[in-house]
N, CA, C, O and CB atoms as a CASP TS submission, in Angstrom:
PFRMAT TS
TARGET T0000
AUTHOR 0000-0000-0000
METHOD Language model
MODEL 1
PARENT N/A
ATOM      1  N   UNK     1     340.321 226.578 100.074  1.00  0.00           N
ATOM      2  CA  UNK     1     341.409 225.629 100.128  1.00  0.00           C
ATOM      3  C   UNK     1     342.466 225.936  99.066  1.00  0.00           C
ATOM      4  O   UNK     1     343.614 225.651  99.408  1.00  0.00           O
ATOM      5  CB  UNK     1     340.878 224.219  99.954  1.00  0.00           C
ATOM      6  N   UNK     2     342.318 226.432  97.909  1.00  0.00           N
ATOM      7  CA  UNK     2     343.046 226.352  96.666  1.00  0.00           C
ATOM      8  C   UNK     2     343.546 227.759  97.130  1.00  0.00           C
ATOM      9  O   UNK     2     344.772 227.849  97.067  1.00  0.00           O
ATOM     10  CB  UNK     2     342.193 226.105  95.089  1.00  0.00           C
ATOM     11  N   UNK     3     342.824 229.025  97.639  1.00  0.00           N
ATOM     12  CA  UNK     3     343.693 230.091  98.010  1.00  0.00           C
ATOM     13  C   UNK     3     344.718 229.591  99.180  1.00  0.00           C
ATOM     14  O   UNK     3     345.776 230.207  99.055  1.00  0.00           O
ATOM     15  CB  UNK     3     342.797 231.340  98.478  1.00  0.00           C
ATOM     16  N   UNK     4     344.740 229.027  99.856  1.00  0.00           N
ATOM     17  CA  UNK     4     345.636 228.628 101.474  1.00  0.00           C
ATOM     18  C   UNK     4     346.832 227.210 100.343  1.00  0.00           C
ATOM     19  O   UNK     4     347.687 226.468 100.824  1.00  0.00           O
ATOM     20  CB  UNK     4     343.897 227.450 103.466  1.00  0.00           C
ATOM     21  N   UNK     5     346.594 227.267  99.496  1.00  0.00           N
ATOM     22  CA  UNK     5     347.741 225.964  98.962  1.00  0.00           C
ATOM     23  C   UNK     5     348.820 227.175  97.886  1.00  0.00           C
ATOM     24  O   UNK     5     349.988 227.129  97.501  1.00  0.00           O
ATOM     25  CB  UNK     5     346.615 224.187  97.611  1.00  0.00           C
ATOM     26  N   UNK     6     347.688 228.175  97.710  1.00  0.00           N
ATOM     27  CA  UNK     6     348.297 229.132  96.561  1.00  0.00           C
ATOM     28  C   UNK     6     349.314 229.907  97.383  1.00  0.00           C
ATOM     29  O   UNK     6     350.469 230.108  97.008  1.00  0.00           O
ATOM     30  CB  UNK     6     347.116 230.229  95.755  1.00  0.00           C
ATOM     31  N   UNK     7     348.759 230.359  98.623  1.00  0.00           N
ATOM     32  CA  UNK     7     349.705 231.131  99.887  1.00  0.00           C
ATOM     33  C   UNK     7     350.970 230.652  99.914  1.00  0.00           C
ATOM     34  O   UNK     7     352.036 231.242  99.739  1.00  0.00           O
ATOM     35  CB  UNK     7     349.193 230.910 101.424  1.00  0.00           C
ATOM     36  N   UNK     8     350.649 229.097 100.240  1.00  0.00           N
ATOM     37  CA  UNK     8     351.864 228.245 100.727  1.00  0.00           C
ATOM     38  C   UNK     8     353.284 228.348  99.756  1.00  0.00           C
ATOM     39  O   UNK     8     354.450 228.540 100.100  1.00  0.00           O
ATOM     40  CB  UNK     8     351.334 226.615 100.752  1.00  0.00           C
ATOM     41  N   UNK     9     352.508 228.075  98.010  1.00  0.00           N
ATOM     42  CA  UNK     9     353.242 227.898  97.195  1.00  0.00           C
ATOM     43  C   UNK     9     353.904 229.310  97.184  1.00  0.00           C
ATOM     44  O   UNK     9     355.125 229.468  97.182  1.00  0.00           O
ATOM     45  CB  UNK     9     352.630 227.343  96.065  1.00  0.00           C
ATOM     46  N   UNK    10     352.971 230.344  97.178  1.00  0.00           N
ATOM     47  CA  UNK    10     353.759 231.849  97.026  1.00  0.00           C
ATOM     48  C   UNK    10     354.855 231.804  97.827  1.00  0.00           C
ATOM     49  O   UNK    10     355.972 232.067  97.381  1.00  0.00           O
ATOM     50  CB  UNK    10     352.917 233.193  97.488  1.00  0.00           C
ATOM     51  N   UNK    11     354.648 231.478  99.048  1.00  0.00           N
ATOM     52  CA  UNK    11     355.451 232.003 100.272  1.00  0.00           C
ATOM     53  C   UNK    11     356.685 231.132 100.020  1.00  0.00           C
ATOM     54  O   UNK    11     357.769 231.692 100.187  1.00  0.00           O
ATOM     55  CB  UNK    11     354.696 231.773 101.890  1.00  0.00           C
ATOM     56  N   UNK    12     356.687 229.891  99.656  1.00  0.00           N
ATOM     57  CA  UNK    12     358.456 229.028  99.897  1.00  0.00           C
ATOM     58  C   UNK    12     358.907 230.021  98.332  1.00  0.00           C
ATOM     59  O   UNK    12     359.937 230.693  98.392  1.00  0.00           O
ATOM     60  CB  UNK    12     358.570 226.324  99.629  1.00  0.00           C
ATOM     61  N   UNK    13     358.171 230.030  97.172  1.00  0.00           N
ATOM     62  CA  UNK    13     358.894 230.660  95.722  1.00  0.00           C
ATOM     63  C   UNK    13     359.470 231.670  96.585  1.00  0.00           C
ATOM     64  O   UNK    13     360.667 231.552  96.845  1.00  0.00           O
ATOM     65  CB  UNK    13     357.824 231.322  94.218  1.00  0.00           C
ATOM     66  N   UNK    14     358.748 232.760  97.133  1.00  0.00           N
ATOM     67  CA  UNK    14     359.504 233.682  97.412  1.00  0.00           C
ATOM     68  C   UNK    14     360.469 233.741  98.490  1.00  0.00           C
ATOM     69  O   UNK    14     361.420 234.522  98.482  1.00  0.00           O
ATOM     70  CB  UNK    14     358.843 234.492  97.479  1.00  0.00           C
ATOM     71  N   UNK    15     360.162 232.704  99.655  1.00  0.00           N
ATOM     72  CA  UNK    15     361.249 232.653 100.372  1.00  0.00           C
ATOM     73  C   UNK    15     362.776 231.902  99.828  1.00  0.00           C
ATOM     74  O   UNK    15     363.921 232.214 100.156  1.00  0.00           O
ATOM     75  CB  UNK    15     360.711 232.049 101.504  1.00  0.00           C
ATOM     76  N   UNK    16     362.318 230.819  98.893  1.00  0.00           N
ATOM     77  CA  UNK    16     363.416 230.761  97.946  1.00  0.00           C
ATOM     78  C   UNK    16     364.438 231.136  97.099  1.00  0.00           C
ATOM     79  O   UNK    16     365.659 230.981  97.083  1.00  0.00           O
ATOM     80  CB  UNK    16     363.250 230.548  97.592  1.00  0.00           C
ATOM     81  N   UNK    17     363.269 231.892  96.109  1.00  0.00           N
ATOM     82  CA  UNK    17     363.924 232.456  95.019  1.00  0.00           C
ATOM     83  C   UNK    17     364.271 233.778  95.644  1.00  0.00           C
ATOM     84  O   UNK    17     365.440 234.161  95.672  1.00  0.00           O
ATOM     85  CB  UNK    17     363.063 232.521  93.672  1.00  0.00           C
ATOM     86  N   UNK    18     363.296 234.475  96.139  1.00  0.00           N
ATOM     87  CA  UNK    18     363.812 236.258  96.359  1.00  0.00           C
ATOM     88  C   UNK    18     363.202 236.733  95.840  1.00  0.00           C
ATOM     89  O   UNK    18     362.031 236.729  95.460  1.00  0.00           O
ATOM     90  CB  UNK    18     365.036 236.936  95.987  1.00  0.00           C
ATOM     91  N   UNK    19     364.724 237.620  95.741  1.00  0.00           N
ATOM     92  CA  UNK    19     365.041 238.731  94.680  1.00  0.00           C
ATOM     93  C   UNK    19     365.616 238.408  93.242  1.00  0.00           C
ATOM     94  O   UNK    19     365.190 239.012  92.258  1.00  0.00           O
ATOM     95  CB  UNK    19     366.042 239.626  95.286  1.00  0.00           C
ATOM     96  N   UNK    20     366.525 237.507  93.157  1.00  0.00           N
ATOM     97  CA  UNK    20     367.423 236.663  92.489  1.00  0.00           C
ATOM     98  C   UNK    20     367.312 235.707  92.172  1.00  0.00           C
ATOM     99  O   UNK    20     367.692 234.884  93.006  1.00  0.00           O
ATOM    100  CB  UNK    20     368.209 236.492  92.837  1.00  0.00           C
ATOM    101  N   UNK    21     366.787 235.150  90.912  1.00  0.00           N
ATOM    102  CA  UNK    21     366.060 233.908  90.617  1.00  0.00           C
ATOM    103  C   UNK    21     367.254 233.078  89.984  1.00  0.00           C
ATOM    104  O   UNK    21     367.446 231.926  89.596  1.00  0.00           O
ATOM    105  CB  UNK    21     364.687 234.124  89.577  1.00  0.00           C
ATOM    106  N   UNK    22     368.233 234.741  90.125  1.00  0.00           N
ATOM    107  CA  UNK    22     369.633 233.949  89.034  1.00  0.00           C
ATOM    108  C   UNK    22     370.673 233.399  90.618  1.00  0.00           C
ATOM    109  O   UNK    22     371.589 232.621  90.349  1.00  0.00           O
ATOM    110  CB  UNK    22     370.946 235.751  87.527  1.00  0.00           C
ATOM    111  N   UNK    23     370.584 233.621  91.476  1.00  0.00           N
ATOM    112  CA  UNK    23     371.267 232.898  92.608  1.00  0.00           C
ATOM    113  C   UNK    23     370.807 231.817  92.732  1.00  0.00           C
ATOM    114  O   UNK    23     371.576 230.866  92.877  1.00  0.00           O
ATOM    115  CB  UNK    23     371.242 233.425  93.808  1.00  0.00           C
ATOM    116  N   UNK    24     369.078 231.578  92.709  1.00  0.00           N
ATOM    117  CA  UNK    24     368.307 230.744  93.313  1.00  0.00           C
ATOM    118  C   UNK    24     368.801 229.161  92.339  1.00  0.00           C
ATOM    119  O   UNK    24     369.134 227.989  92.513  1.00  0.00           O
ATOM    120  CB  UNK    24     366.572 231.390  93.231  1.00  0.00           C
ATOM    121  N   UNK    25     368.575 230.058  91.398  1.00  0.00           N
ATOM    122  CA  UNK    25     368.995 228.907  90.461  1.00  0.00           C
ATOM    123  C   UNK    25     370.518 228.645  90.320  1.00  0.00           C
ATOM    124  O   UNK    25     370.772 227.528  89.868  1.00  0.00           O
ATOM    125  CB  UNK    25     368.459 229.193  89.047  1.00  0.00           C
ATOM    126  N   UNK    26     371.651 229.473  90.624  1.00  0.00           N
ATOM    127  CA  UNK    26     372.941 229.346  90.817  1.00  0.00           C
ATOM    128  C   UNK    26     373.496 227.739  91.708  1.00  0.00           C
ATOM    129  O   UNK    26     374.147 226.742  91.395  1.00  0.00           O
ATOM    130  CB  UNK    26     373.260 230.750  91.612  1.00  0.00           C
ATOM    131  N   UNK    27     372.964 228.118  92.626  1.00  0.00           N
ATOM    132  CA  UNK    27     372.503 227.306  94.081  1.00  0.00           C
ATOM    133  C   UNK    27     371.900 225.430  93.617  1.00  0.00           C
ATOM    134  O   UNK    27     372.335 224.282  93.705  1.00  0.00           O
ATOM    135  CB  UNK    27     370.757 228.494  94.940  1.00  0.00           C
ATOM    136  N   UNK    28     370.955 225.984  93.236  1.00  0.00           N
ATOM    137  CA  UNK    28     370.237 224.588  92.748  1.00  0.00           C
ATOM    138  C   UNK    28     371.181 224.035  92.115  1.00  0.00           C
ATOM    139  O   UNK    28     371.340 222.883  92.519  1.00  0.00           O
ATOM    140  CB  UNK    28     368.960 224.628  91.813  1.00  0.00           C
ATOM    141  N   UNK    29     372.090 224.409  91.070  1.00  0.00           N
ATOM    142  CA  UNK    29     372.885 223.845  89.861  1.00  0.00           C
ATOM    143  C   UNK    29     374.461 223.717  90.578  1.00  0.00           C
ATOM    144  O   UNK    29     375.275 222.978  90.023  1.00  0.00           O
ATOM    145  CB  UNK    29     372.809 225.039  88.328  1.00  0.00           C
ATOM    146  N   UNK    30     374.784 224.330  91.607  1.00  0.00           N
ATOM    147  CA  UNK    30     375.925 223.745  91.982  1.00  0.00           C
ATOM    148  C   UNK    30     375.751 222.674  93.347  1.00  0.00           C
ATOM    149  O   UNK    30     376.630 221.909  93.743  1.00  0.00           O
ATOM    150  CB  UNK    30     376.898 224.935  92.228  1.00  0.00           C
ATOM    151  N   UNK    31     374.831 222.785  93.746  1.00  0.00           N
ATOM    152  CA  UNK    31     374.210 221.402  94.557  1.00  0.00           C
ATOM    153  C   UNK    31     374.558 220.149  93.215  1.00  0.00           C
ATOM    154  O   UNK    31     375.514 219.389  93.056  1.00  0.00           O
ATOM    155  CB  UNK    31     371.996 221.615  95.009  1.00  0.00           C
ATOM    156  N   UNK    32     373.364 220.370  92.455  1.00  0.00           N
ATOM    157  CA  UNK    32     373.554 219.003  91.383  1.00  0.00           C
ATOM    158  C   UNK    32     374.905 218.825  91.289  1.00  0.00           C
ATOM    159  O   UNK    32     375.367 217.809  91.808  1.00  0.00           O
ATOM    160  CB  UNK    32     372.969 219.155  89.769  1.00  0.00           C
ATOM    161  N   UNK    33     375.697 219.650  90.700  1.00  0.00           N
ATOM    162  CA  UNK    33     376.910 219.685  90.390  1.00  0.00           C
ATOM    163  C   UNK    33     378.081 218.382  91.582  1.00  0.00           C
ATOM    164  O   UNK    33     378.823 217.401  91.529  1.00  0.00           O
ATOM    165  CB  UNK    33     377.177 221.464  90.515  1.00  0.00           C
ATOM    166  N   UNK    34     377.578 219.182  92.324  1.00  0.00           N
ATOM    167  CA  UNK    34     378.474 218.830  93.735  1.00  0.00           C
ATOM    168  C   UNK    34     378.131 217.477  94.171  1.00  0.00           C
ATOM    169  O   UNK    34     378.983 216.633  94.447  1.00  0.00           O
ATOM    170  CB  UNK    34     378.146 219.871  95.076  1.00  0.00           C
ATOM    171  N   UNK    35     376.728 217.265  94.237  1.00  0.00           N
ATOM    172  CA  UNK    35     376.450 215.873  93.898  1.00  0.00           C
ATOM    173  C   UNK    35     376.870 214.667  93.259  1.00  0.00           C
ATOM    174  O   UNK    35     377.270 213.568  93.644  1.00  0.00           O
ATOM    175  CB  UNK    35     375.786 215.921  93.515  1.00  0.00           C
ATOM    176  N   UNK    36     376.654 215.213  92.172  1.00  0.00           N
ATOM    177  CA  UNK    36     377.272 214.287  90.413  1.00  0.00           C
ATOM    178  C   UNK    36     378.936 214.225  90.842  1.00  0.00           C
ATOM    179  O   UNK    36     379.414 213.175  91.270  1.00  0.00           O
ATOM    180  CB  UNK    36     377.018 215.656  88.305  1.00  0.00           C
ATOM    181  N   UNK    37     379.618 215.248  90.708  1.00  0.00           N
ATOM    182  CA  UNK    37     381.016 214.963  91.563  1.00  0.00           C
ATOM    183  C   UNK    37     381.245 213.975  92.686  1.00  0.00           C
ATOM    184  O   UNK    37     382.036 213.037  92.579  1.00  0.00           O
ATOM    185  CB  UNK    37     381.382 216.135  92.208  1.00  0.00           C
ATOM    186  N   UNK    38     380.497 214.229  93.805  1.00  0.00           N
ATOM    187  CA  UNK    38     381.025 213.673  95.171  1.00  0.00           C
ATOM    188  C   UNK    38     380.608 212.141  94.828  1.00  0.00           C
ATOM    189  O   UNK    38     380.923 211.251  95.618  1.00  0.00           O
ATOM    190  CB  UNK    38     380.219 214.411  96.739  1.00  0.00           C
ATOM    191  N   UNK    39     379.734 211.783  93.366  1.00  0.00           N
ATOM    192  CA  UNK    39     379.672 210.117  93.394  1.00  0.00           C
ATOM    193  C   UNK    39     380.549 209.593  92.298  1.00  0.00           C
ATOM    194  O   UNK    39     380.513 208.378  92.105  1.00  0.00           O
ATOM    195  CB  UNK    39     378.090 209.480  93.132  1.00  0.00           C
ATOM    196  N   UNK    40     381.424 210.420  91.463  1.00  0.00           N
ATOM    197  CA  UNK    40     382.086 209.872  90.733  1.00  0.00           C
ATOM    198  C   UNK    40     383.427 210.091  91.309  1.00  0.00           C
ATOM    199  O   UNK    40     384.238 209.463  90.628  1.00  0.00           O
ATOM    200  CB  UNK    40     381.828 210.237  89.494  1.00  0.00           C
ATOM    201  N   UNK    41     383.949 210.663  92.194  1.00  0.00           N
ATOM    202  CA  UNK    41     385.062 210.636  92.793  1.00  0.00           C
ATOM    203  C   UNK    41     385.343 210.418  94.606  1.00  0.00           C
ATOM    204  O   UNK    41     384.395 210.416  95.392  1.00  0.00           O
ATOM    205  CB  UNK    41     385.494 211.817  92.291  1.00  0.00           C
ATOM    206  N   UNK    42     385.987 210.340  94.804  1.00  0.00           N
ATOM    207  CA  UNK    42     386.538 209.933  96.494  1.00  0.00           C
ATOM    208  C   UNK    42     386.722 210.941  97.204  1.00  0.00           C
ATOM    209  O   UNK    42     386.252 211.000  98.340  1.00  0.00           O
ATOM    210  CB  UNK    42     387.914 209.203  96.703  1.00  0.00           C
ATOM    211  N   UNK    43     387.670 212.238  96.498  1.00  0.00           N
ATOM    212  CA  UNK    43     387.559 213.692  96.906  1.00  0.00           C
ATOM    213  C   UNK    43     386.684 214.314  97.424  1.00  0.00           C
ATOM    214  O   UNK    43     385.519 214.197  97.044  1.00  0.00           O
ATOM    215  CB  UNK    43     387.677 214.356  96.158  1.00  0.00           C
ATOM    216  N   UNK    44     387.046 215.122  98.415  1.00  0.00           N
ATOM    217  CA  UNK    44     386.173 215.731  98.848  1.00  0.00           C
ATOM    218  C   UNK    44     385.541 217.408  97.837  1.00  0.00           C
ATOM    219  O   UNK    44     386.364 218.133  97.277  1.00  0.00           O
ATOM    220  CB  UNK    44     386.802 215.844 100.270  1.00  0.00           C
ATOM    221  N   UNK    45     384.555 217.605  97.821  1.00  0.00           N
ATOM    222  CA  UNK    45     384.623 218.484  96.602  1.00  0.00           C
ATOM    223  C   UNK    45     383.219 219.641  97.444  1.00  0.00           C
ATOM    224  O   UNK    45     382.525 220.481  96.871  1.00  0.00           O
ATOM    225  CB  UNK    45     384.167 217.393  94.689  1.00  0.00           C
ATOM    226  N   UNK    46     383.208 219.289  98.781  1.00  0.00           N
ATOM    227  CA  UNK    46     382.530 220.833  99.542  1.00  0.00           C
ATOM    228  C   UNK    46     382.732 222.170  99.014  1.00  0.00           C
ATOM    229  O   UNK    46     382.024 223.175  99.089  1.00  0.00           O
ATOM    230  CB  UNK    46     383.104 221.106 100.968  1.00  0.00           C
ATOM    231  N   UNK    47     383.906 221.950  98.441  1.00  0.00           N
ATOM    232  CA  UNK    47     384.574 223.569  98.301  1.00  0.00           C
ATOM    233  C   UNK    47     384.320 224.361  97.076  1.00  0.00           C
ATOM    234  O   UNK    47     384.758 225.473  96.786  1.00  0.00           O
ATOM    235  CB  UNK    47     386.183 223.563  98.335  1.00  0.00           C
ATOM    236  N   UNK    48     383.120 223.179  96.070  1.00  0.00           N
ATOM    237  CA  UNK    48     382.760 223.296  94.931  1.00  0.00           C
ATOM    238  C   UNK    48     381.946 224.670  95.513  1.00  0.00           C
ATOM    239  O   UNK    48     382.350 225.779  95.163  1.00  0.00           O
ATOM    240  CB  UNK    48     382.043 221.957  94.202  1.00  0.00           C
ATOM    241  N   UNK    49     380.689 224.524  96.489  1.00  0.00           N
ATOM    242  CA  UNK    49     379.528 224.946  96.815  1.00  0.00           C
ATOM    243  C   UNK    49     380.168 226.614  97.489  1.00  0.00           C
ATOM    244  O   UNK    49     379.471 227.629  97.457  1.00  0.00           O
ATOM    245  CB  UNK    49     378.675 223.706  97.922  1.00  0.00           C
ATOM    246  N   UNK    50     381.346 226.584  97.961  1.00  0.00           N
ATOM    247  CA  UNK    50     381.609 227.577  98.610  1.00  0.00           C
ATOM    248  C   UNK    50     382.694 228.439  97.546  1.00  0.00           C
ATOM    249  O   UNK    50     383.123 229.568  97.782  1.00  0.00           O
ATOM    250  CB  UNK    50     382.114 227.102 100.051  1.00  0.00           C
ATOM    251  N   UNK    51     382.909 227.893  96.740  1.00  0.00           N
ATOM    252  CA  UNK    51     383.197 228.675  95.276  1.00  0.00           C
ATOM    253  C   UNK    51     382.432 229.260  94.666  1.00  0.00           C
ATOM    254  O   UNK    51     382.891 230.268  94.129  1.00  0.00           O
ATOM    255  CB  UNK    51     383.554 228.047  94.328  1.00  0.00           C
ATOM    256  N   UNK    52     381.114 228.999  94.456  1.00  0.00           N
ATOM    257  CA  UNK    52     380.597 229.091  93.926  1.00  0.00           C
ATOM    258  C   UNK    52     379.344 230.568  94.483  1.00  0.00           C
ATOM    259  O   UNK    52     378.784 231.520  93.940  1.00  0.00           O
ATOM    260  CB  UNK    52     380.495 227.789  93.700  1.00  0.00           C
ATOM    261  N   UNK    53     379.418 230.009  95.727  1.00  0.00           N
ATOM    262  CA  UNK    53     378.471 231.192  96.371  1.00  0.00           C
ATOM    263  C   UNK    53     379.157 232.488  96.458  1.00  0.00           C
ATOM    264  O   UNK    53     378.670 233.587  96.192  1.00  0.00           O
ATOM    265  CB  UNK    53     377.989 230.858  97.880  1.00  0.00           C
ATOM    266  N   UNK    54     380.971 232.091  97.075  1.00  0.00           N
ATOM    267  CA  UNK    54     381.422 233.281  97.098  1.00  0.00           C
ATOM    268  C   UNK    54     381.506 234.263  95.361  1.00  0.00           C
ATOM    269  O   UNK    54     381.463 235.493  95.336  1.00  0.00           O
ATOM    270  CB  UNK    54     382.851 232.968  97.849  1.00  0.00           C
ATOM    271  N   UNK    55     381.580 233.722  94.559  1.00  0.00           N
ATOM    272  CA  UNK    55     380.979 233.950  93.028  1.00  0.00           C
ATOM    273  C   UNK    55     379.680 235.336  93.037  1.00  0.00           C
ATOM    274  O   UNK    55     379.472 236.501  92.700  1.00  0.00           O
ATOM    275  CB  UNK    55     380.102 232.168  92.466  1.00  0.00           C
ATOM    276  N   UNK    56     379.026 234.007  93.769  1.00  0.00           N
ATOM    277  CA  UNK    56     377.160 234.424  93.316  1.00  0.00           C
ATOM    278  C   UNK    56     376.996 235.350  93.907  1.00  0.00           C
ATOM    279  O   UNK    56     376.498 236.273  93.261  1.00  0.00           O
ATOM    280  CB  UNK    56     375.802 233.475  93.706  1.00  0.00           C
ATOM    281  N   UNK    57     377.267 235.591  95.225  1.00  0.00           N
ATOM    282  CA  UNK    57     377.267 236.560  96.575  1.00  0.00           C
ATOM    283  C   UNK    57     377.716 238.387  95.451  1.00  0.00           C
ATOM    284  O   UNK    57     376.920 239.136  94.885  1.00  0.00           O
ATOM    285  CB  UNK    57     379.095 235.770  98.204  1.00  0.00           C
ATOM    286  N   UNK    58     378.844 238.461  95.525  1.00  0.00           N
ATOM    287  CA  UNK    58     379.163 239.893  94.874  1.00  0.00           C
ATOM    288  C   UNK    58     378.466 240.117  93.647  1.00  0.00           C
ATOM    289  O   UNK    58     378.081 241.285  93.605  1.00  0.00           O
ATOM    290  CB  UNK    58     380.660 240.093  94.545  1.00  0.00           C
ATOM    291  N   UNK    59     378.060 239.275  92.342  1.00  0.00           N
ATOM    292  CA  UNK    59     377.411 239.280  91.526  1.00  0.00           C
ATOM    293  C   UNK    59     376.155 240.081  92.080  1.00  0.00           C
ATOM    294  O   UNK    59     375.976 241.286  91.899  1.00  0.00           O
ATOM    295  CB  UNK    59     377.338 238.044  91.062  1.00  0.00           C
ATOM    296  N   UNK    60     375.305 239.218  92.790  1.00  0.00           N
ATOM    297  CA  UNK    60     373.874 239.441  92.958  1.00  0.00           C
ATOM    298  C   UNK    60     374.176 240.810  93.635  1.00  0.00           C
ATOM    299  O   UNK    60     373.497 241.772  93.276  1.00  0.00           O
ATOM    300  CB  UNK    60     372.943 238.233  93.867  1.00  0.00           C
ATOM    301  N   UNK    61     375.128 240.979  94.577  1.00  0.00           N
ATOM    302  CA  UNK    61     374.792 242.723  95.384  1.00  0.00           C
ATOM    303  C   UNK    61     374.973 243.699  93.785  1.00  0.00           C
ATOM    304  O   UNK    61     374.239 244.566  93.312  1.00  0.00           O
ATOM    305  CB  UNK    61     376.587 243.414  97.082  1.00  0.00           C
ATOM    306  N   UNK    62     376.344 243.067  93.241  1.00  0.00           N
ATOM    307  CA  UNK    62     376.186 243.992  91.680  1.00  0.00           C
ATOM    308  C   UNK    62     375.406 244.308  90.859  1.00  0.00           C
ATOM    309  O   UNK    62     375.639 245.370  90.283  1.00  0.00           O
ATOM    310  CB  UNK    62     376.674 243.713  90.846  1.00  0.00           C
ATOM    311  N   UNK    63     374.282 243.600  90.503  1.00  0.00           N
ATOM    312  CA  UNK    63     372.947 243.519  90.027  1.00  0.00           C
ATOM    313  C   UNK    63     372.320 244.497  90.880  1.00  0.00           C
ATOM    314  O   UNK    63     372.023 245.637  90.522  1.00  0.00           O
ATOM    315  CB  UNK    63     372.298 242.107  90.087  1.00  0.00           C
ATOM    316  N   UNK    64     372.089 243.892  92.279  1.00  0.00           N
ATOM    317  CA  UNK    64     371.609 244.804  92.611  1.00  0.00           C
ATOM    318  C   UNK    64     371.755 246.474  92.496  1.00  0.00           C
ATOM    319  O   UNK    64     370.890 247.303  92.213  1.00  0.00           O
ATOM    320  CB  UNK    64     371.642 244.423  93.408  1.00  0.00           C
ATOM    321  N   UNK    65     372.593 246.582  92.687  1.00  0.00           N
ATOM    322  CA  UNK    65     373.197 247.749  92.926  1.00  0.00           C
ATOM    323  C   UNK    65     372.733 248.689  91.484  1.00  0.00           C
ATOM    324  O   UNK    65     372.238 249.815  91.539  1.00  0.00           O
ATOM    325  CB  UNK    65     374.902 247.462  93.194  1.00  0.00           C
ATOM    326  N   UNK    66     372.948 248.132  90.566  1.00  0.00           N
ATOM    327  CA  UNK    66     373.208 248.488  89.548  1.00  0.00           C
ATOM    328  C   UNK    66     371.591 249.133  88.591  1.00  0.00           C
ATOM    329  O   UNK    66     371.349 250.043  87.798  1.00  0.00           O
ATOM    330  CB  UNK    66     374.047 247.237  89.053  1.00  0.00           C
ATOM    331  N   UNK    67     370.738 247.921  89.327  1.00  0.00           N
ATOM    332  CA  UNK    67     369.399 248.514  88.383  1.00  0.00           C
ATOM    333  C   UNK    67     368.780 249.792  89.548  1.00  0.00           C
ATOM    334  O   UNK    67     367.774 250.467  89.324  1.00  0.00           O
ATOM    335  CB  UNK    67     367.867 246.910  88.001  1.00  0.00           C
ATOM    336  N   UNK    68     369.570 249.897  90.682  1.00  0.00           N
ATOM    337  CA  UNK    68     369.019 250.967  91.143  1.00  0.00           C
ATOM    338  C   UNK    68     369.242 252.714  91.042  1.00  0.00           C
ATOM    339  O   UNK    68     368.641 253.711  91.440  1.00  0.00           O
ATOM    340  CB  UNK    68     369.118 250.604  92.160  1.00  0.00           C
ATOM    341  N   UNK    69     370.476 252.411  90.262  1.00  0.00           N
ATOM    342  CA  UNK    69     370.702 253.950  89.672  1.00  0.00           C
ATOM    343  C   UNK    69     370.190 253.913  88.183  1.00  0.00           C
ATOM    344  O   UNK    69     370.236 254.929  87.490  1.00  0.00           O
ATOM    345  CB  UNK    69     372.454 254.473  89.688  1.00  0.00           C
TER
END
């Protein structure tokens, strides 16, 4: 039982996090972000989340890229 709960847990970390624990967590923190915003103001502030990825997106291929040479 404790191996089949250990599976489970492996499998969402890694379907989560990845490769990139620094996106994963990018992600998590502009959710909050976007959150905490959308209740202190009237604005619409979607465009926080899509700032932010387009950000994270070239970063992470750069990383990538980078520890492979």
């Amino acid at each position: 039982m404790i191996g089949t709960i250990r599976a489970f847990g492996a499998f969402w970390y890694d379907f989560i996090v990845g490769d990139d624990w620094v996106v994963a967590l990018g992600v998590l923190l502009v959710l909050a972000i976007t959150y905490a915003v959308s209740r202190i103001t009237d604005a619409p502030v979607w465009w926080i989340v899509v700032v932010t990825v387009a950000i994270l997106l070239p970063l992470s291929v750069f990383r990538a890229t980078r520890d492979r040479r």
